[in-house]
N, C-alpha and C positions, 0 to 999 in steps of 0.2 A: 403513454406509449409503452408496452409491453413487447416486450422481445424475447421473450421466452418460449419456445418453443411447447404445443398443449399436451405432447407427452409428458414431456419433464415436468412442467405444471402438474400436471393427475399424477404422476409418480409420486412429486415432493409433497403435492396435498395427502395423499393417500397416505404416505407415514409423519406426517405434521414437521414438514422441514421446512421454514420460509424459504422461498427461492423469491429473485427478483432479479430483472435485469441489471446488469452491471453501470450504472454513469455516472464520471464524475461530475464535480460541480459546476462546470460548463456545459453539461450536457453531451459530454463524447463519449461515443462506445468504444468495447476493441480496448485496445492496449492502451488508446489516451485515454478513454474514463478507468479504467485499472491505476492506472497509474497515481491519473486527478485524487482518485476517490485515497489511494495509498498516502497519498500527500496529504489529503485532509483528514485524514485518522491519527498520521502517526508525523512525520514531518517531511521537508524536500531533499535531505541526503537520502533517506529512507529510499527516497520513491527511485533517485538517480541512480542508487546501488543497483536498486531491480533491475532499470533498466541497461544500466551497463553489464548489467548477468549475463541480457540475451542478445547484446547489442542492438539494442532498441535508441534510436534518435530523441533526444527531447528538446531540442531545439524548438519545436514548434509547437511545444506543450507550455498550458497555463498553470502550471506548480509554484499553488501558493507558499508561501513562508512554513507554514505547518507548526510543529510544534519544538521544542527542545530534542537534542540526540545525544541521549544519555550513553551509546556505545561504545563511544572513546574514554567521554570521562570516568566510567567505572572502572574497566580496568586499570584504568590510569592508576586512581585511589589505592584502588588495591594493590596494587604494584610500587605503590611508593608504602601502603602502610606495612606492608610483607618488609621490604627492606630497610624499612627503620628498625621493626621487631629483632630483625636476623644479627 
């Protein structure tokens, strides 16, 4: 199932861009395969941040576990290794 529109198809072929419909791993379009799909690349705060950006519900979203969220912890390190230095 293709959901791209065949302009945007001949446009992206035409300059060798892969384009493909968006789903995550459930098979949802729209903002829950966006989201699915964000969650399964990177992890489920990731995807929750997105969605509390636009105020988007995830309640009824399937967001897997995903991966590690190195966001906090780095700065964390860094901010303790800076003030031991100082």
């Amino acid at each position: 199932m293709n959901s791209i529109d065949p302009q945007l198809a001949e446009w992206a072929t035409a300059r060798n861009i892969p384009a493909d419909a968006l789903h995550g791993p459930t098979g949802s379009t729209g903002f829950d395969g966006a989201l699915e799909d964000l969650t399964a690349h990177t992890n489920r705060g990731t995807a929750i941040a997105a969605a509390n950006m636009i105020d988007y519900p995830t309640a009824g979203l399937e967001l897997a576990a995903g991966g590690l969220a190195w966001r906090a912890p780095i700065p964390l390190f860094l901010s303790l290794l800076f003030s031991v230095g100082v």
